[in-house]
C-alpha positions in Angstrom: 11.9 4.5 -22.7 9.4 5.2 -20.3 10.1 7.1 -16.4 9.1 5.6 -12.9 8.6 6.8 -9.6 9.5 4.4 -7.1 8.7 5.6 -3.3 10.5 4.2 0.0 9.4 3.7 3.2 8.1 7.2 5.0 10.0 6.2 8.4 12.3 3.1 8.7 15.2 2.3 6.2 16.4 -0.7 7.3 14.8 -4.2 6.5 15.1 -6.6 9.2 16.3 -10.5 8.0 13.3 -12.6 9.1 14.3 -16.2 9.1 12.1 -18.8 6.6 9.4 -20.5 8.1 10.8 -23.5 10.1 13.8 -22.0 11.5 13.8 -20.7 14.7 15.0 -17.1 15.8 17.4 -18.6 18.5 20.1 -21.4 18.6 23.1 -21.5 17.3 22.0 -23.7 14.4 19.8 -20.5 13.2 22.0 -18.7 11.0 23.8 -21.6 9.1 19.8 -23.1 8.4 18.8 -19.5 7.2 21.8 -19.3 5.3 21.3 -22.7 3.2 17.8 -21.5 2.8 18.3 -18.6 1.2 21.3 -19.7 -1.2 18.5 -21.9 -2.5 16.5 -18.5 -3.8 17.2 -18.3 -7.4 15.8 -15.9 -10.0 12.7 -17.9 -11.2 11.8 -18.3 -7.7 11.1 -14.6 -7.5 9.1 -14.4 -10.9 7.0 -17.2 -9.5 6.2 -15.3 -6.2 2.7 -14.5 -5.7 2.9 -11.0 -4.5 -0.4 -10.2 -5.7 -2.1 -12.6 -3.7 0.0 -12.0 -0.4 -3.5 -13.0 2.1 -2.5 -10.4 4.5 -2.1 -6.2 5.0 0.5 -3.8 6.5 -0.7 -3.3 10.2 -1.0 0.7 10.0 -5.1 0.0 8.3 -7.6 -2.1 8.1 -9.6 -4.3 5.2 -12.9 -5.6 4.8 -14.5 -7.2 1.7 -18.5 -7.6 1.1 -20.4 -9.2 -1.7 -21.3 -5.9 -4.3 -24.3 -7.5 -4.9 -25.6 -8.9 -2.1 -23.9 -6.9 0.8 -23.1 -10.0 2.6 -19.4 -9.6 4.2 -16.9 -12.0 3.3 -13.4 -10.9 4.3 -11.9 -9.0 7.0 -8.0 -8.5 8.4 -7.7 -10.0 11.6 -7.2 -6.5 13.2 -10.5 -5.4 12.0 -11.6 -5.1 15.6 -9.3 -2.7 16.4 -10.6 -0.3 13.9 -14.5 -0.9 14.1 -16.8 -2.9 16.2 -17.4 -6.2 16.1 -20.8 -7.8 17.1 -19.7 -11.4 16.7 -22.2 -12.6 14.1 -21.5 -15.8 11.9 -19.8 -13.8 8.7 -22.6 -14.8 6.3 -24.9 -12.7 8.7 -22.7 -9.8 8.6 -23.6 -7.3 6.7 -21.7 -3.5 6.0 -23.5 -1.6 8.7 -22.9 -3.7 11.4 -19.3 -2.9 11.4 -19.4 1.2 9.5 -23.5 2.3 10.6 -25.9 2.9 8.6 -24.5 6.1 7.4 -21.0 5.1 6.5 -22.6 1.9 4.5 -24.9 4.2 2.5 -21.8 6.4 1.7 -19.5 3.4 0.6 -22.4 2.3 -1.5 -22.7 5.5 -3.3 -19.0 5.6 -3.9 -19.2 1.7 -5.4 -21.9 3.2 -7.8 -20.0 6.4 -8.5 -18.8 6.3 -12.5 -15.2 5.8 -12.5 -14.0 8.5 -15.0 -10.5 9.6 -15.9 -8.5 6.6 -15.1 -9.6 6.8 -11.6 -9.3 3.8 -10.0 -11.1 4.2 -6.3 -13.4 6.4 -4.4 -12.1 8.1 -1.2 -14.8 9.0 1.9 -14.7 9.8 5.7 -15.8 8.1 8.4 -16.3 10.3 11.4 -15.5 8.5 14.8 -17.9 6.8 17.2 -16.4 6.0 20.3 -19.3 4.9 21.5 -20.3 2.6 18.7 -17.0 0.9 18.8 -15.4 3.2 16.7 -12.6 5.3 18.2 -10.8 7.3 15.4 -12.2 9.0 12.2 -11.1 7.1 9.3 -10.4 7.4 5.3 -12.0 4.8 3.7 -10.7 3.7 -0.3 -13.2 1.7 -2.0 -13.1 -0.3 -5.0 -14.7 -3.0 -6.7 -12.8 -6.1 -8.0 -14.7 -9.3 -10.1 -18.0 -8.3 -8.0 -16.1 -8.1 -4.6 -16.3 -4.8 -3.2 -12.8 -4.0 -0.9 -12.8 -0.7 1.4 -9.0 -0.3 3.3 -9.5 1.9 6.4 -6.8 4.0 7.6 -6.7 6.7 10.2 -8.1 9.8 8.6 -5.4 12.4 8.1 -5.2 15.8 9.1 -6.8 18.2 6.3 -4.1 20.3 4.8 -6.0 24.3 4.2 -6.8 24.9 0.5 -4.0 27.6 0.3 -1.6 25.2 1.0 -2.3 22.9 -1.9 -2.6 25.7 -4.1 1.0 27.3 -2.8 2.5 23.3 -2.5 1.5 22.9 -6.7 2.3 26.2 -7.5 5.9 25.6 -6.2 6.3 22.4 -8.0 4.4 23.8 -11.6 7.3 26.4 -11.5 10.5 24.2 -10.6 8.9 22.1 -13.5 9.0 24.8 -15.9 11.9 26.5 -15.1 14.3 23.2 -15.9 16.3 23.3 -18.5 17.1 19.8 -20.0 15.6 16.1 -19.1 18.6 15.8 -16.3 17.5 18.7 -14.5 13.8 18.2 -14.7 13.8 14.4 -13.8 16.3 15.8 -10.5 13.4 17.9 -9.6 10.8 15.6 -10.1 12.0 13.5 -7.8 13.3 16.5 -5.0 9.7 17.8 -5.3 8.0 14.7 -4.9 10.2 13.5 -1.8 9.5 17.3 -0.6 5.3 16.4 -1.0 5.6 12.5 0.4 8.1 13.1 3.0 9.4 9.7 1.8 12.8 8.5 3.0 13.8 8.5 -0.6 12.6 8.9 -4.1 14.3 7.6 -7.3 13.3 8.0 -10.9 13.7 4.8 -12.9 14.6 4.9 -16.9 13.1 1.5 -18.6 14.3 0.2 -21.9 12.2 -2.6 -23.8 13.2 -5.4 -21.7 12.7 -3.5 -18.1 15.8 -3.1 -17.4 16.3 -0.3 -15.1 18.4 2.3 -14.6 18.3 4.9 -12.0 18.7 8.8 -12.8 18.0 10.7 -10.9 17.1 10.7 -7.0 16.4 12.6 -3.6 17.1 10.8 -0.3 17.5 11.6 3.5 20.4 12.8 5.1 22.9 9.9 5.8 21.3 7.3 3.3 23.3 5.4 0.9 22.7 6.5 -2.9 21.5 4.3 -5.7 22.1 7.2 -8.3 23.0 5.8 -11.7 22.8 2.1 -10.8 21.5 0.1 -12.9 18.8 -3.1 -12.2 18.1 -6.3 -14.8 14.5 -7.0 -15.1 14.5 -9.9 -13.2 15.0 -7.0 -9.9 11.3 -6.6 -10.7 9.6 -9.4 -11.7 6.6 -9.3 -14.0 3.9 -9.6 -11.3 5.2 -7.0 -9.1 5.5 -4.9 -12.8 1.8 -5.7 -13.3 0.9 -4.6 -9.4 3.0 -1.1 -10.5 0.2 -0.9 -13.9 -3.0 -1.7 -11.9 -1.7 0.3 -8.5 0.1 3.5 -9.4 0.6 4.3 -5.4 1.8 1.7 -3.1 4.1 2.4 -0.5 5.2 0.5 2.8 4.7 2.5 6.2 7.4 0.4 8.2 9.6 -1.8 6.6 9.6 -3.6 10.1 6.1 -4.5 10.0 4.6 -7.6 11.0 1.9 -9.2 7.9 -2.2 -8.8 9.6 -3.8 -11.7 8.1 -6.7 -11.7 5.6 -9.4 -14.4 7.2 -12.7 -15.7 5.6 -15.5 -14.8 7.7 -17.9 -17.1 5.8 -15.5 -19.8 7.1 -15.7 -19.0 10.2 -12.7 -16.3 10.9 -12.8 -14.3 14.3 -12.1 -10.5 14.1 -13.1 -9.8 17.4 -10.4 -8.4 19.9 
C-alpha cells in the first residue's frame, strides 16, 4: 500500500465543458454533436492520451528551452513576450541572454551545472526585474535538464515568507504529526496541514493497492465543496502515463481550472514570440 497526495486547483473548482475540436460553441446542433463525441470516449482512449507530451503550458508562466550544449534556443511558449523581451531574431540566432541578460544566463547556467543531490530534481533562482530591458516583473525561474535540452519555467517571483515563519509554519505541523494517535488520525492531519500550507481548494490522501486502485481516506476541502471522503477510484481513473508524470513530477498543480492551453512553438522553425 503506498499514500498520495493529490492537490486541487488553488482558486477555481469548477471545470468548464469545452466542446471537441470541430464543434462549434453556438447553434443548436452544439450540444447533441458534443454529446455523441464524448459517448465515443472509452477507457483505452484515456490510457492512450499523451498527457506527457501536451505542446502547450498553463497561462499563469512562461517556458523557454535552449540547447545544454550549445546554448542555441529552441523552444518558447507563445506568451514568452509577455514575460521577457523579445528582439525578433531567427530562433537559431537566439541565444539565453538575449531574452534573461547576461546575468540571469550565467545564473541558469550555474544551476544546469549544479550536482543534483538528494533526489532533487530542479534548481530554483531569481530573476530581478528590468523594466527597461523588457522585463517588467521579478521572476522564479525552475531549471532542469532533459535528454540534453535544458527547460527554465518562469513564473512571477513570490513574495518571501520571513525565516520565523517557516520555522513556526514546520514546527506546527512536526507537532500535529507527532501528537496523532493511529494511521486515521495522522493521514487526517496530513492532509489539514498541507491544505493549511498550499491554500489549495482541497487535499485528499490516496491509499493504493497493487493494481492502483484508489481509495480515498482522508481529506481537507473548502467550505461548501462536495467531499470525495472514502470513495473509491479503479486504476483506469489514472491512467499509467499520468501515474508515471506523478513518479518523475512529485508537484504539479493547476492554477485555474478555466485556463486557456499557451502553445509551445519551435523557434528554429520559425515560431513568433513577439507580442
Amino acid at each position: 500500500m503506498t499514500l498520495k497526495l493529490v492537490e486541487s486547483s488553488p482558486r477555481v473548482v469548477g471545470v468548464p465543458l469545452l466542446p471537441p475540436e470541430g464543434v462549434e460553441q453556438s447553434g443548436s446542433a452544439t450540444l447533441p454533436r458534443a454529446l455523441e463525441a464524448a459517448a465515443s470516449v472509452t477507457v483505452d482512449d484515456c490510457a492512450r492520451e499523451p498527457i506527457h507530451i501536451p505542446g502547450a503550458i498553463q497561462p499563469h508562466g512562461a517556458l523557454l528551452a535552449f540547447d545544454a550544449a550549445r546554448g542555441g534556443v529552441l523552444f518558447a511558449s507563445a506568451n514568452l513576450a509577455q514575460w521577457l523581451p523579445s528582439h525578433g531574431q531567427p530562433g537559431g540566432a537566439r541565444a539565453l541572454h538575449h531574452f534573461v541578460g547576461q546575468s540571469a544566463a550565467q545564473d541558469i547556467g550555474r544551476a544546469l551545472r549544479a550536482p543534483m543531490d538528494g533526489g532533487l530534481r530542479h534548481q530554483i533562482i531569481e530573476l530581478p526585474a528590468r523594466p527597461q530591458a523588457g522585463q517588467p516583473l521579478a521572476l522564479e525561474a525552475v531549471v532542469h535538464e532533459h535528454r540534453g535540452i535544458a527547460l527554465v519555467e518562469f513564473e512571477p517571483l513570490p513574495p518571501a515568507p520571513g525565516p520565523s515563519d517557516w520555522m513556526q509554519a514546520i514546527s506546527d505541523v512536526v507537532d500535529a504529526l507527532r501528537g496523532a494517535a493511529d494511521l486515521n488520525q495522522l493521514v487526517e492531519t496530513v492532509a489539514e496541514r498541507v491544505k493549511q500550507l498550499s491554500g489549495f481548494d482541497r487535499v485528499m490522501v490516496y491509499r493504493f493497492n497493487e493494481s492502483f486502485d484508489g481509495h480515498v481516506i482522508a481529506e481537507a476541502r473548502a467550505p461548501g465543496m462536495e467531499s470525495f471522503l472514502d470513495l473509491h477510484y479503479p486504476a483506469s481513473d489514472i491512467p499509467p502515463q499520468a501515474r508515471e508524470l506523478y513518479r518523475t513530477n512529485l508537484v504539479r498543480y493547476i492554477a485555474d481550472t478555466g485556463y486557456r492551453p499557451v502553445p509551445v512553438l519551435s523557434l528554429a522553425d520559425g515560431g513568433d514570440v513577439r507580442a
